[in-house]
Every structure is written in C-alpha cells, then in structure tokens.
VOGU-3710 file (C-alpha; in Angstrom, 3 decimals, decimal comma):
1> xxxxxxxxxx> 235,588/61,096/50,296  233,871/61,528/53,681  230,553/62,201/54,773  229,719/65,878/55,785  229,715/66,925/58,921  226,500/69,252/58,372  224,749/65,638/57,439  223,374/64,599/60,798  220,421/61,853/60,448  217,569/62,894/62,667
11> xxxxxxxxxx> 214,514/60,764/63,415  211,422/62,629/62,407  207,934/61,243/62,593  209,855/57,469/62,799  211,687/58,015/59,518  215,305/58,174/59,553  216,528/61,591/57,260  219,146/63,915/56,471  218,976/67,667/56,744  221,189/69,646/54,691
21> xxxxxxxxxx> 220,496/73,433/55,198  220,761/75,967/52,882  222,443/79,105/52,479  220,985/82,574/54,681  218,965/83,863/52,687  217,969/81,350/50,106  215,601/78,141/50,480  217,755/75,207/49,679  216,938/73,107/52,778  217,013/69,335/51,553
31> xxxxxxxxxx> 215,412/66,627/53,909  216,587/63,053/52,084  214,462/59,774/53,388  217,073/56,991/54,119  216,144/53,557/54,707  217,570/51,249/57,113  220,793/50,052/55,241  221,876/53,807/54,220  221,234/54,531/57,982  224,010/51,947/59,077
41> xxxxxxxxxx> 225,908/52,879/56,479  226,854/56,844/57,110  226,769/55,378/60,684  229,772/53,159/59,731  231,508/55,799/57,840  230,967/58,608/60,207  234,192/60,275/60,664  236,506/58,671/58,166  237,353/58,555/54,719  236,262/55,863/52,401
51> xxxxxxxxxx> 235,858/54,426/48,857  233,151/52,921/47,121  235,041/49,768/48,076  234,799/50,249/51,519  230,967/50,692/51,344  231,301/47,461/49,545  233,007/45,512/52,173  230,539/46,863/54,995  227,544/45,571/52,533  228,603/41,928/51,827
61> xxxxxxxxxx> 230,097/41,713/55,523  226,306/42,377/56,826  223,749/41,182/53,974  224,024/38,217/51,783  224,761/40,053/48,767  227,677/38,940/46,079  230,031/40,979/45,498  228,971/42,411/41,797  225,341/43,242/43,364  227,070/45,217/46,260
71> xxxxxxxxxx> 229,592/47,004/43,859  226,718/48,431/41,854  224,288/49,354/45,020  227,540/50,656/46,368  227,949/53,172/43,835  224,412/54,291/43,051  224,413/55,248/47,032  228,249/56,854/46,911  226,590/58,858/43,890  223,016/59,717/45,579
81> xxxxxxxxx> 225,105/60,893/48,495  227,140/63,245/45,929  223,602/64,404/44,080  222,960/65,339/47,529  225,729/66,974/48,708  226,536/64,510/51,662  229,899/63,718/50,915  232,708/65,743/50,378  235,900/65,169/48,202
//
C-alpha cells in the first residue's frame, strides 16, 4: 500500500491534519486530527510502499514499545488510514 498523494498534512490552528477533498459537486471534504506519532509516521512512509510490518519496525525503532503492542497499534492505524481513504492498494 502507499499513502495518497492527495493526503498532504497541513498545520491548522497548531493541529497537525489531513485534508482529503471531495468530489465537484458533492461535500465529502474529510479533515482527520493526527497526533504526533501518525504525523512521523506518513512522514516516514511518504513516497513508498509499505506493510503493516514496516509501520511496525518504524514504531519499536523510535518508542519503547514491544513488538506485540506495536503490531496491534500498527494495524488499527494501517486500517484508520484505509477508513479514511489515505492509503491506496
């Protein structure tokens, strides 16, 4: 999978979002609230394919975290980002 392109993380008031846009015509704009670790994260991935195991890596290579806790946190984010639309394939 890889992150979308459209999914650029602005600053807006000090929080860190997304902003997907909608279609012409319709009102689907989505603004997501990321915190500081989902932040780094699609900063890490910009631009490349990954895995849920690669999120996993970057998490226990910069937090104390065990593996099993960053396995699970790894895929409840790879599957918010799909929810969202903010990764494709």
């Amino acid at each position: 999978m890889k992150i979308d392109s459209k999914a650029k993380v602005r600053d807006i008031a000090g929080e860190k979002v997304v902003i997907m846009q909608g279609r012409l015509g319709a009102d689907l704009t989505r603004i997501i609230q990321l915190n500081g670790s989902s932040v780094w994260l699609l900063e890490q991935l910009a631009d490349r394919d990954f895995e849920v195991a690669d999120v996993v890596g970057l998490l226990t290579s910069r937090y104390d975290v065990d593996e099993q806790i960053a396995t699970t946190d790894a895929a409840k984010w790879v599957e918010q980002l799909r929810e969202n639309k903010i990764v494709i394939g």
